[in-house]
N, C-alpha and C positions, 0 to 999 in steps of 0.2 A: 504494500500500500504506500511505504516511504517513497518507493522509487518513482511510480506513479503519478506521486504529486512533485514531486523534484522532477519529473518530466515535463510536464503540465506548467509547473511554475516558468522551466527556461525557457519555454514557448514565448512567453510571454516579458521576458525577460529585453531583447530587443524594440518590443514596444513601449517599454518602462523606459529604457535608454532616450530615446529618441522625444517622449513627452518633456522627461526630463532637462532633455539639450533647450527641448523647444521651448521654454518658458525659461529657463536660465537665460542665456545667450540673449534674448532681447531685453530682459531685466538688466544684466550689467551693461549694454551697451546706452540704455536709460542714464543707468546711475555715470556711467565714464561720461556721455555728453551732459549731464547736469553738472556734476563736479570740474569739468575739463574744460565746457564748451563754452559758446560766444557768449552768453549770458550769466558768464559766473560770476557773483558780487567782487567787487574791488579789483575787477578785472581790467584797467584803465587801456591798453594796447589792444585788448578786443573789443572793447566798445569804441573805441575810436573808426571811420571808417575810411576803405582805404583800396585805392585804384591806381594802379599802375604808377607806385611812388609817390603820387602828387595827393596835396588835398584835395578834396569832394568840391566841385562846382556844381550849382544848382542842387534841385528836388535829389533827395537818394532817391524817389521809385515815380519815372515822372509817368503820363496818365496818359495810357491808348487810347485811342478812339472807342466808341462800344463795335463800328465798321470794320476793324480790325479782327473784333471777336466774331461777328458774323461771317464776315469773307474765310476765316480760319474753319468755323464749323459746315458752310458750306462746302470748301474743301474736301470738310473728312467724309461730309454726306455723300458725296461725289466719290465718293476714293473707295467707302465701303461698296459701293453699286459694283466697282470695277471688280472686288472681292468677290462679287457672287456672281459673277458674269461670266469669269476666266473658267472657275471650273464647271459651269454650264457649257461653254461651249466645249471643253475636253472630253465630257462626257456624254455628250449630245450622239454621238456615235454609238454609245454602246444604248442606249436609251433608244434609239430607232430601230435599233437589230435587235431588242426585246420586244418592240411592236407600244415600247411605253411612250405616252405622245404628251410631253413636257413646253409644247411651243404655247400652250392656250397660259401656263402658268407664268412663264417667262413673258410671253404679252403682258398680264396685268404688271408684271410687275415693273416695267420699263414701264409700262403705262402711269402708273403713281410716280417714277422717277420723273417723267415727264411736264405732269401737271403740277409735282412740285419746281420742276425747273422753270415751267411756263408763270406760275403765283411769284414767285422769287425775281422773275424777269420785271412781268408787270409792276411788283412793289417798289424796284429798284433798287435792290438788294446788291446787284451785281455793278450799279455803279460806283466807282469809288469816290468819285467828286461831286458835290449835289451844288 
C-alpha cells in the first residue's frame, strides 16, 4: 500500500514543481522591481528623466491624435481579414474535392468587411486631414 501511494504521490510531484515555480518566480520579480525599480523612494537618478544624455525638453508623454488611434485599429481590422483569407484560399482546394462548398461563407464574410470598409469611407475615417 506504501509503494502505491509513493507512486501516486510522484505522479504528481512535477505538477507541485511547476505550481510552485509558477507563483514564486512572479512574486520575486514583484518584490526585485518594487525594491530595485524606477519608483523606489529616495531614488533621486531614477526619478530624474533622461534621453539621450541631455535634459527632457517639452511634455514627457506629448498627446496623439485620437486619428492616430483609429487609423492604427483600422489597420489591425484590415490585417486580421488578410488572416482569414490566406488560409481560405490554401484550403479552398481540398474543400472542392470534398464536394464542401465554402464560397456562400466566405461571400458574407468579405461582405461585412466590405460594408465596414464602405461606413468607414463615408464617415471619413480614412482621411487623415479634415
Amino acid at each position: 500500500m506504501a509503494a502505491a501511494e509513493s507512486q501516486s504521490l510522484s505522479t504528481y510531484l512535477p505538477a507541485l514543481v511547476q505550481i510552485v515555480l509558477g507563483l514564486s518566480i512572479p512574486a520575486i520579480i514583484l518584490i526585485v522591481s518594487h525594491v530595485f525599480g524606477q519608483r523606489a523612494k529616495g531614488n533621486y537618478i531614477k526619478d530624474k528623466a533622461y534621453e539621450c544624455g541631455l535634459p527632457m525638453e517639452g511634455k514627457p508623454h506629448p498627446r496623439f491624435a485620437v486619428k492616430f488611434y483609429v487609423t492604427a485599429m483600422l489597420f489591425i481590422l484590415f490585417d486580421i481579414e488578410v488572416v482569414f483569407l490566406v488560409p481560405w484560399a490554401l484550403v479552398y482546394r481540398e474543400f472542392l474535392a470534398a464536394g464542401i462548398a465554402i464560397t456562400a461563407a466566405t461571400a458574407v464574410f468579405l461582405g461585412v468587411l466590405v460594408l465596414g470598409l464602405a461606413y468607414e469611407f463615408k464617415r471619413g475615417a480614412l482621411e487623415w486631414e479634415k
